[in-house]
VMD Tcl script that draws the C-alpha trace (Angstrom):
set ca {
  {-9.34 -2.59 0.69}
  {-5.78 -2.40 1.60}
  {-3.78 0.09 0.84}
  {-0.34 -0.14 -1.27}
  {2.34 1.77 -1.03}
  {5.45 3.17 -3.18}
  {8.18 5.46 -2.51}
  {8.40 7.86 -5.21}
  {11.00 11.01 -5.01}
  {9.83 11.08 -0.81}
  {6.25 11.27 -1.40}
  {4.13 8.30 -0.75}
  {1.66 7.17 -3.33}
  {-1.50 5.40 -2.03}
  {-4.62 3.34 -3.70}
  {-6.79 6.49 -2.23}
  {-5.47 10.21 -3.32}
  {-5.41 12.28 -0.86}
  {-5.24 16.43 -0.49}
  {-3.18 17.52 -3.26}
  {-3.49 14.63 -5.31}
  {-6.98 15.24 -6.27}
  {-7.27 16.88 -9.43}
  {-11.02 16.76 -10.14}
  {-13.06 19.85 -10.74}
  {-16.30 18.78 -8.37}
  {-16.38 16.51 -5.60}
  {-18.84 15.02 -2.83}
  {-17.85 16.02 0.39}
  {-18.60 14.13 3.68}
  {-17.60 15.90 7.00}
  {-15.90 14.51 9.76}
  {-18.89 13.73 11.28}
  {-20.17 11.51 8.52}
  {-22.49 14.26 7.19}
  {-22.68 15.28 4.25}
  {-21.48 18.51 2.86}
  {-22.54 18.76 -0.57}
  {-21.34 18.81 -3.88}
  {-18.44 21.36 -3.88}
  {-14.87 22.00 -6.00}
  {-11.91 20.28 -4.60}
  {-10.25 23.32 -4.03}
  {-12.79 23.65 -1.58}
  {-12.88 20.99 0.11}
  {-9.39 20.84 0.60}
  {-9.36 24.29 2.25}
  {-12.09 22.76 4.83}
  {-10.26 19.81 5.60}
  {-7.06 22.05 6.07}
  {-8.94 24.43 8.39}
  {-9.66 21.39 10.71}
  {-6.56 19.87 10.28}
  {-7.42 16.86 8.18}
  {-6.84 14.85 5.45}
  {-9.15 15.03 2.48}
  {-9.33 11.58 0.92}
  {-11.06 10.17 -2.11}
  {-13.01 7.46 -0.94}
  {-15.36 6.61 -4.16}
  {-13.38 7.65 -7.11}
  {-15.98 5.94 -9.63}
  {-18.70 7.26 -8.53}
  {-19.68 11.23 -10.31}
  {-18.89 13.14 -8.76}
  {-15.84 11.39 -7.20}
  {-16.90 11.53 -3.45}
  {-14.24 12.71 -1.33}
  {-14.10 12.36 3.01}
  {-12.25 14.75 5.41}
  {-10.53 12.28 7.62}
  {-7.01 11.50 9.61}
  {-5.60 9.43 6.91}
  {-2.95 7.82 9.56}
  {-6.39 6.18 11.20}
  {-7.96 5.63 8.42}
  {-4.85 4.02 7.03}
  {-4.92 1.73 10.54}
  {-8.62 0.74 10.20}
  {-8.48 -0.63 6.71}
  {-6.15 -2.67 7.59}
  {-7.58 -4.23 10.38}
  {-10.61 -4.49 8.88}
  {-8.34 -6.68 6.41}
  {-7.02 -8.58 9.09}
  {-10.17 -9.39 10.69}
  {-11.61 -10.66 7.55}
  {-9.11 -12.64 6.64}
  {-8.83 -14.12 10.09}
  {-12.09 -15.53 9.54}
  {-12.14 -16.73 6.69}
  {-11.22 -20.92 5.86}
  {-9.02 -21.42 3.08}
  {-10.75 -24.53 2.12}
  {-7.98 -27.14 0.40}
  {-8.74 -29.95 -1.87}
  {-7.22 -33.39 -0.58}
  {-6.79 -36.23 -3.50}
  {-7.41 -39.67 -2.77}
  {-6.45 -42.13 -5.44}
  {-7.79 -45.49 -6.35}
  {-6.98 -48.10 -8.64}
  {-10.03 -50.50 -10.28}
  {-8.96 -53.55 -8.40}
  {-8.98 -52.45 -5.12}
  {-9.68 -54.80 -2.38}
  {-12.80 -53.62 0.26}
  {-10.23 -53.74 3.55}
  {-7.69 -51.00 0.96}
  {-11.45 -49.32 -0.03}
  {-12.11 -49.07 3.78}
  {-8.85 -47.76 4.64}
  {-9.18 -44.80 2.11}
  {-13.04 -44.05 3.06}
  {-11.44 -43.61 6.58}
  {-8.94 -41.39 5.06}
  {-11.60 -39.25 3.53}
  {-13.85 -39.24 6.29}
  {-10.61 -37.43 7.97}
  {-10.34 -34.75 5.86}
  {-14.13 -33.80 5.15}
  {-14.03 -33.63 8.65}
  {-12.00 -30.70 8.48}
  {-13.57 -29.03 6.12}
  {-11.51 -30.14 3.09}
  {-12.64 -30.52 -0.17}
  {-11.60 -34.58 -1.25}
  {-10.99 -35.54 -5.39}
  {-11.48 -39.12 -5.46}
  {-9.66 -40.59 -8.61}
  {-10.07 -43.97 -10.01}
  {-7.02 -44.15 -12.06}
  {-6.85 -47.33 -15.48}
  {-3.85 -48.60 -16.83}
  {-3.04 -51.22 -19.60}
  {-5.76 -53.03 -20.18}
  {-8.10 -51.87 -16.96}
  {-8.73 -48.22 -20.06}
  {-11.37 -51.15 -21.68}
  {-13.33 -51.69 -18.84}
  {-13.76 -48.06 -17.27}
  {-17.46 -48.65 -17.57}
  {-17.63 -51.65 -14.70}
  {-15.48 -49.51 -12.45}
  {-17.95 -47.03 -12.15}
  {-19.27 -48.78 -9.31}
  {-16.15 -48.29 -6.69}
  {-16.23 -44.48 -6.77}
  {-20.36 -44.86 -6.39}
  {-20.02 -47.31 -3.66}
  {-17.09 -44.98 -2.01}
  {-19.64 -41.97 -2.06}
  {-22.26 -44.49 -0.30}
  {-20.40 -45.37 2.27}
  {-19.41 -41.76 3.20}
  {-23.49 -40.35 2.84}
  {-23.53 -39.59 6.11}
  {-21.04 -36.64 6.21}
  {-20.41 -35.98 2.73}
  {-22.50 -35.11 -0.52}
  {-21.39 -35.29 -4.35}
  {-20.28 -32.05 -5.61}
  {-18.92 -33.28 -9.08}
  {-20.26 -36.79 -10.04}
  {-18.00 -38.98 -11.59}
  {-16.38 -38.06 -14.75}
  {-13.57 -39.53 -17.04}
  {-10.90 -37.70 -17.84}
  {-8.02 -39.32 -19.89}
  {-7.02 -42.21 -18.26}
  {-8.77 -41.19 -15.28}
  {-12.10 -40.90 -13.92}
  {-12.93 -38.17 -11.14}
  {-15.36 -37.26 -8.32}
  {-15.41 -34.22 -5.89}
  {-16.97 -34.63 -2.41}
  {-18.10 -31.67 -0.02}
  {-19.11 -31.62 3.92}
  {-22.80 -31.98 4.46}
  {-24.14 -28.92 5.16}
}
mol new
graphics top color blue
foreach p $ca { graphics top sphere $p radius 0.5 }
foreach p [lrange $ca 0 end-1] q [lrange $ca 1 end] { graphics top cylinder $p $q radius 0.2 }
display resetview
């Protein structure tokens, strides 16, 4: 969890209270160490993280009693957020890439966009395939069908349906996924 911070009249105001701003009656104290110190009052516990010249910071605030940790709040400060950054380093922000089609589309166009597809479930990218009626095509949405099932076929081998076809307004829909 990272930490936010405000400037308020010179002190700085953090998700986690620490020393002073702890107002409960009983906490959970963990040492230094990672032991555990018992249930105590924060008065306390605040003395003991004072007399090794610490921080005492509330770590679980939900939990009862609020469990509190005597730690250097600078470095604990420095490893939740790179903790953060690590995380979010790995993580793939996976986008979703539209590709549109109309009901009369010729198979050398249909080929073009299954190429196009292929591209972007290749990396890693969601793909909404729309088949999209105007005029007169809104009275024949049933025989269209076919194209968005045919455009799934031909891209089996790498991708799988996530959403099956669906109309929507004037429009009907299908999500595709990488295979796993």
């Amino acid at each position: 969890m990272l930490s936010t911070f405000f400037r308020m009249e010179g002190t700085v105001i953090s998700d986690y209270m620490i020393n002073e701003q702890i107002r409960d009656k009983e906490v959970r104290l963990i040492g230094e160490a990672g032991q555990q110190l018992g249930i105590m009052s924060a008065k306390d516990a605040l003395k003991l993280a004072e007399e090794a010249g610490l921080d005492l910071v509330k770590i679980a605030p939900t939990a009862n009693p609020p469990v509190c940790k005597i730690i250097d709040y600078g470095k604990f400060r420095y490893e939740q957020a790179r903790k953060e950054k690590e995380a979010k380093k790995k993580q793939k922000i996976v986008e979703i890439k539209e590709i549109r089609l109309s009901p009369n589309i010729d198979t050398n166009d249909l080929n073009t966009k299954v190429g196009a597809a292929r591209k972007f479930i290749s990396k890693g990218d969601k793909v909404k395939v729309t088949l999209r009626f105007r005029g007169r095509e809104m009275a024949h949405m049933n025989n269209s069908k076919h194209i968005l099932d045919d455009f799934a076929e031909s891209l089996s081998d790498v991708a799988t349906v996530e959403k099956a076809p669906k109309v929507e307004g004037r429009s009907m829909t299908m999500f595709l996924t990488e295979k796993r």
